[in-house]
Every structure is written in C-alpha cells, then in structure tokens.
C-alpha positions as CSV (number, residue, x, y, z in Angstrom):
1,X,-15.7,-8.2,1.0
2,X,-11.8,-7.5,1.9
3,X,-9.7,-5.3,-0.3
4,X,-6.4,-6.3,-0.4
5,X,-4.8,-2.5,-0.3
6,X,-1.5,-4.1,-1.5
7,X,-0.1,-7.0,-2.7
8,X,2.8,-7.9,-5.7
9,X,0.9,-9.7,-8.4
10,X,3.7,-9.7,-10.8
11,X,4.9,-12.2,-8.7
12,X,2.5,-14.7,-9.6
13,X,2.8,-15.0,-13.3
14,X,3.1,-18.9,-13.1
15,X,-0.3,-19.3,-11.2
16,X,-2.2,-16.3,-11.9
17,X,-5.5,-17.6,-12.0
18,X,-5.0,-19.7,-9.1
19,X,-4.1,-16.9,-6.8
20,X,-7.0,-15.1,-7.9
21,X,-9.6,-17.6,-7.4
22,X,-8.1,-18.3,-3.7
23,X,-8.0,-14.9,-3.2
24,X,-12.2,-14.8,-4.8
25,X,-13.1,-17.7,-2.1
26,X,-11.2,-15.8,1.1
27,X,-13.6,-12.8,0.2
28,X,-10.6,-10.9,-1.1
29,X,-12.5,-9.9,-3.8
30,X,-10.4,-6.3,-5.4
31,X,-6.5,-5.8,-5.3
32,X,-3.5,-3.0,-5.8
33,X,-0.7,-4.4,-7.9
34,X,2.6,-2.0,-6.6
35,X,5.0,-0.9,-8.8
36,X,8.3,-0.8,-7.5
37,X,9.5,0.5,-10.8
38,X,8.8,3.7,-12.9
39,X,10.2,1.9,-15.8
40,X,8.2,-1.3,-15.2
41,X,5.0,0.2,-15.7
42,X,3.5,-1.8,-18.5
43,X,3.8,-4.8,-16.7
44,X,1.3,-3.6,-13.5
45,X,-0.9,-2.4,-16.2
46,X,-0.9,-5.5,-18.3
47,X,-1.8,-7.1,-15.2
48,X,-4.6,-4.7,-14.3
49,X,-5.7,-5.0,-17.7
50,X,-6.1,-8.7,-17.3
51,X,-7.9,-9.4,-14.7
52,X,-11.3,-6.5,-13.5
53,X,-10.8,-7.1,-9.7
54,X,-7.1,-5.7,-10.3
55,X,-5.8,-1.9,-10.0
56,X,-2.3,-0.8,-10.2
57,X,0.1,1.7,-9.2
58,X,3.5,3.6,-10.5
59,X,6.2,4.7,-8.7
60,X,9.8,3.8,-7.1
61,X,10.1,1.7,-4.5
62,X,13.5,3.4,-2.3
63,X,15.2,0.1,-2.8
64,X,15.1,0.9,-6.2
65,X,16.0,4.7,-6.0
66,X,19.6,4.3,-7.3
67,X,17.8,2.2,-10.5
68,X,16.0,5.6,-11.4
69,X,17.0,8.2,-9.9
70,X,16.2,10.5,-13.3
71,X,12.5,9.8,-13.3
72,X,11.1,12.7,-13.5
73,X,7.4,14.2,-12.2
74,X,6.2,14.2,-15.3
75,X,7.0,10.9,-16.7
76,X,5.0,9.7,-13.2
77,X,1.9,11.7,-13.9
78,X,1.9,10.7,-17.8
79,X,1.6,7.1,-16.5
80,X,-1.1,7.7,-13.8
81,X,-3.4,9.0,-16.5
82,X,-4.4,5.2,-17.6
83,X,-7.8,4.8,-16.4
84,X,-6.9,1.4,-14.0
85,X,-3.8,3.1,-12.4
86,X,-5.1,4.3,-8.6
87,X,-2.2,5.5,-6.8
88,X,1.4,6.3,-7.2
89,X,4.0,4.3,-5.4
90,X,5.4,2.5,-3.3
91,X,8.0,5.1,-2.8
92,X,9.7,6.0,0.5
93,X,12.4,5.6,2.6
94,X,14.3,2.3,3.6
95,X,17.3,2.6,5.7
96,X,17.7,-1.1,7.3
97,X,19.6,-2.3,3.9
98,X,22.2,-0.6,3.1
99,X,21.5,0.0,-0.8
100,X,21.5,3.3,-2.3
101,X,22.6,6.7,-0.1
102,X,19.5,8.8,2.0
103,X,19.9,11.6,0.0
104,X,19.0,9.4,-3.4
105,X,16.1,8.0,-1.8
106,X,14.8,11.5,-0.6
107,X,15.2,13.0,-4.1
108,X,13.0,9.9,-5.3
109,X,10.7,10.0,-2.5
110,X,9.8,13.3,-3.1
111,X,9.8,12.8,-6.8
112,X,6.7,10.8,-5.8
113,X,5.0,13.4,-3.6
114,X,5.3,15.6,-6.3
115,X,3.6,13.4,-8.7
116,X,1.3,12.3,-5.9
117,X,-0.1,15.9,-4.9
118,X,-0.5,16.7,-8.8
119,X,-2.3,13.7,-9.7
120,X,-4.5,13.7,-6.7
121,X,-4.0,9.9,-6.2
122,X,-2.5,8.5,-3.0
123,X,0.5,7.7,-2.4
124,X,1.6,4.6,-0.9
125,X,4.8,5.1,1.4
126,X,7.4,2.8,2.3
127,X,9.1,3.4,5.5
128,X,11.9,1.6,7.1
129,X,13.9,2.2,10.1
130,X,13.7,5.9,8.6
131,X,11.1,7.5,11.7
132,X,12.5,10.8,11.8
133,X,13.6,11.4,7.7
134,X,10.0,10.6,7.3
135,X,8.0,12.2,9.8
136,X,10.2,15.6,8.8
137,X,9.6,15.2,5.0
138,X,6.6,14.7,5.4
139,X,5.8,17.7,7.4
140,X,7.8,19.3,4.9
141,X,6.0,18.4,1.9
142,X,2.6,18.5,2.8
143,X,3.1,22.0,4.1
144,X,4.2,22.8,0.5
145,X,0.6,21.3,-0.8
146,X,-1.4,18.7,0.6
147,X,-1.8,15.0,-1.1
148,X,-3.2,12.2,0.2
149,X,-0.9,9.0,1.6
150,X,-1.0,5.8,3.1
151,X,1.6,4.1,5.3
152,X,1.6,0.8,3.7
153,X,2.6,-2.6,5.9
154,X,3.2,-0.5,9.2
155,X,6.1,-2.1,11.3
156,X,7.5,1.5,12.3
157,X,7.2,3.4,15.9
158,X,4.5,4.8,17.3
159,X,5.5,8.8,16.8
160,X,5.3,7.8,12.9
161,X,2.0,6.3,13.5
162,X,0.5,9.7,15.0
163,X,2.2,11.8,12.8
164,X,0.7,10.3,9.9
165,X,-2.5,10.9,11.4
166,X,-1.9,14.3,12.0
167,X,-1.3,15.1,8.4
168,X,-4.3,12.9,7.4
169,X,-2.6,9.8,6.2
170,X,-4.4,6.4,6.4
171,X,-2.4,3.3,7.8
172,X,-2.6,-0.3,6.6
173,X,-1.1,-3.5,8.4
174,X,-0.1,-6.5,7.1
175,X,0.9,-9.8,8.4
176,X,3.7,-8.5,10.5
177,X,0.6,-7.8,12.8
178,X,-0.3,-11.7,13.2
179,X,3.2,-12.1,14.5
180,X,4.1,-13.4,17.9
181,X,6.5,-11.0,18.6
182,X,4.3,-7.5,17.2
183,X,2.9,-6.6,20.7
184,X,4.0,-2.9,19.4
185,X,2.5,-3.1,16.6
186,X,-0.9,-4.9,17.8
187,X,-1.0,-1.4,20.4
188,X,-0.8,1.0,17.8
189,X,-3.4,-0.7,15.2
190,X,-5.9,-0.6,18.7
191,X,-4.9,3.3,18.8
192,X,-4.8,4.3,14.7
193,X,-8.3,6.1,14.2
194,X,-10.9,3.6,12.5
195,X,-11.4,5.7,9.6
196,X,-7.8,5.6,9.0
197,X,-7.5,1.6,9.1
198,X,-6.6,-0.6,5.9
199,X,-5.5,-4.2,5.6
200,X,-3.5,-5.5,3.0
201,X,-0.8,-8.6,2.3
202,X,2.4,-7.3,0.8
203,X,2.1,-10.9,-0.9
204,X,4.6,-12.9,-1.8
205,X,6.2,-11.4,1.1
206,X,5.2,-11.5,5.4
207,X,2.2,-14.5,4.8
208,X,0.6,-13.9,8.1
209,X,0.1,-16.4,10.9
210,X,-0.7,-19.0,10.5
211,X,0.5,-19.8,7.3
212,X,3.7,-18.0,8.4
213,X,6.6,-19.3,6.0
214,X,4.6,-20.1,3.1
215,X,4.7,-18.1,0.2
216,X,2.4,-15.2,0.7
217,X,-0.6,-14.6,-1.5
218,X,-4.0,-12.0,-1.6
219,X,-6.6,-14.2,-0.3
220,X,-4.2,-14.1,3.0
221,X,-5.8,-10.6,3.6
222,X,-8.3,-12.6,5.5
223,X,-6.0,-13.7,8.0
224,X,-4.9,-9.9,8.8
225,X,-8.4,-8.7,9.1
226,X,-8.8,-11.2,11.7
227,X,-6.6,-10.2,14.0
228,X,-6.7,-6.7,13.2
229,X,-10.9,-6.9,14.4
230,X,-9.8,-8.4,17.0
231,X,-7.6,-6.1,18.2
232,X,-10.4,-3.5,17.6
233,X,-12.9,-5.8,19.3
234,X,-14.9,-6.2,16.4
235,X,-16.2,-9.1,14.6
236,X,-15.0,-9.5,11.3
237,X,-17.4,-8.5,9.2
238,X,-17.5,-5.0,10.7
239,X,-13.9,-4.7,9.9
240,X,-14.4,-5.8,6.7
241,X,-16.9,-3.4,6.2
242,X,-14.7,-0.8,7.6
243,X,-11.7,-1.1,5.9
244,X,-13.6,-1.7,2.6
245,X,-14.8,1.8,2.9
246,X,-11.7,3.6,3.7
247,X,-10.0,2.0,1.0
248,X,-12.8,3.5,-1.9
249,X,-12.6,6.7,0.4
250,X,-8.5,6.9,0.2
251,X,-8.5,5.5,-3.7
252,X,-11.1,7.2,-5.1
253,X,-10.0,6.6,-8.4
254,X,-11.0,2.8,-7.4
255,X,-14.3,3.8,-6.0
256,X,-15.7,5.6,-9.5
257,X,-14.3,2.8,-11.4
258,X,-16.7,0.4,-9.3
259,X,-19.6,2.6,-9.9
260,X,-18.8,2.5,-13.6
261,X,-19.0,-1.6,-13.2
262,X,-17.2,-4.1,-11.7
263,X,-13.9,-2.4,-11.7
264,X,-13.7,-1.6,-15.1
C-alpha cells in the first residue's frame, strides 16, 4: 500500500474513475486532494465525498495569496470541521514567480499556521526559492504554539530540510526526486530521518521518471517510492510500509477515519 500524500484531483474531472483505478492497480490505494483555494472548498470536498480512498484539504496556496488575502482563521477552521477534511493547506511561500508581494504571502501563510495549530491538523507547506522567510517564520510560529507540518514536494536546500526536522516537521518528495539532474535532492532524502519520510505525486504536475512529460497522475506515487527506497537502500515494500505509517501518524485525522472503515 502507497499513500499518495498529495496529489490535485480536481484536475481530473474528465477521467476520474480512470485515474483512480490506475492509481488502485499501482498500489496507490488512499490520496490528499490540496486545496489551493479557501474559497474552493466545496469542490475538494465533493471530491472526497465521491470517492472513500480520497481525503482533502483547505487552505491558500501562496500563488494564490493576492486571490484571498481576507480569509480569515476562522473561516479555515469552520471548513476543517467536515469529517473527510485532514489537513489544512497547501499554503506557504513562493518567491520564484513573481505574483503577489512577500509580505501578502506571509500574512496568508500564517493565516494558515494559525488555523493549522488550532485545528490540530497538519499543515502542508509550500516553499519556493523562499529558504530563509521560511525557516525564520517557522521558528517564529512554532515558538508561539506548536502544530504539526509537512514540507510537501521538497526541491529546497538542505538548511530548510534540517530545520524542518528540528521543529518536528515531516518531508515528502515527489518526482522531482526521479530527476537526472536532483543529485541534491537524492542526498538530502538519504539524510531526512525515516520516520519523517513521505512520498507523494503533486499530480498533474512533475510525473516522475520515467514517464517524465506525461501528464502526471496518483498511481505515479509508485515510481517515487522506487527511487526514494533506493536511495534508502531499502526494498520497496519496506518503504512502502514506512511511509504508509508516517502518513496515518502525521494525518491522524486519516488514520481514525480508516479505523472507522475504509476511509469513511
């Protein structure tokens, strides 16, 4: 069993079933739905709602900061009461596009934290090419209150990495990892603590080698894995194990909905 810790499933409307029942015969068997909108919210639910294997999140992606910028704590926490919503998210920081101003995406960012530490539900972070602004919010906030994160699709420096760590994050690669070019980021998965280690597609987007260039999709998770036990110098069935377990440790929310039955 893989756990694909997150993936876009909005993005599949046209071939919903298809996906999943790929996704069924690669082993992925359970998936996060991101938001990447506050104001979206009904449609990762509908889509949890739909389909058992599915959980979703709510949050503001920092690409979308300047989209929401009023969304308050509240409103957040409101929408993580529904029983299939696991985690808040993705929010963070993304400075390689020039979209909206740091300062928008900080407020938002911490918006989530807020709603994160209140809830008691992880948050999934975004971070890109934004090392320091989120290493030093992140020492800031969690000083004000711990809450539980995860550094989703990891393509930043190493100093993030073990800062995360430090304050008891989890971290979770991608496809970016298959990549020719990810030497980097092959060294620090090897290094990241094993109980700290989650897989996941960021589907459509970053379809791993070596279906590199095709649309991205769960049951890809399977590809990640690979060369993420590999890396570890463990078969894959041991990592599957592994990350399976830190994924109902980190969304705990997930792991009582399994015992209740399949999900639901």
């Amino acid at each position: 069993m893989l756990v694909d810790s997150h993936c876009h499933l909005d993005y599949f409307a046209n071939d919903f079933d298809e996906v999943m029942a790929r996704a069924e015969a690669a082993g992925v068997t359970r998936m996060v739905t991101i938001a990447t909108n506050v104001r979206k919210a009904h449609v990762y639910r509908e889509i949890a709602e739909r389909d058992p294997r599915v959980w979703f999140t709510v949050g503001t992606h920092p690409l979308h900061a300047g989209e929401e910028p009023d969304v308050t704590v509240d409103e957040i926490v409101a929408l993580a009461q529904h029983p299939r919503c696991v985690g808040i998210g993705e929010a963070g920081l993304d400075y390689f596009y020039d979209k909206d101003p740091p300062e928008v995406q900080q407020a938002v960012f911490r918006t989530n934290i807020a709603a994160a530490r209140i809830t008691g539900l992880p948050l999934v972070i975004h971070a890109r090419k934004a090392d320091d602004d989120m290493i030093a919010i992140l020492r800031e906030e969690m000083a004000k209150g711990a809450f539980k994160a995860l550094l989703h699709c990891f393509s930043s420096g190493a100093e993030l990495a073990r800062a995360g760590v430090e304050l008891g994050l989890y971290v979770s690669f991608s496809g970016i990892l298959t990549f020719p070019k990810s030497e980097d980021i092959r060294a620090i998965a090897a290094e990241v603590p094993a109980d700290r280690l989650l897989v996941e597609t960021d589907s459509p987007y970053l379809a791993p080698v070596p279906v590199r260039g095709k649309r991205c999709e769960p049951a890809y998770t399977a590809h990640t894995a690979r060369v993420l036990a590999e890396v570890r110098g463990m078969d894959a069935a041991a990592l599957a194990s592994l990350t399976t377990d830190n994924f109902f440790r980190l969304f705990d929310k997930a792991a009582a909905l399994e015992k209740a039955g399949r999900g639901q």
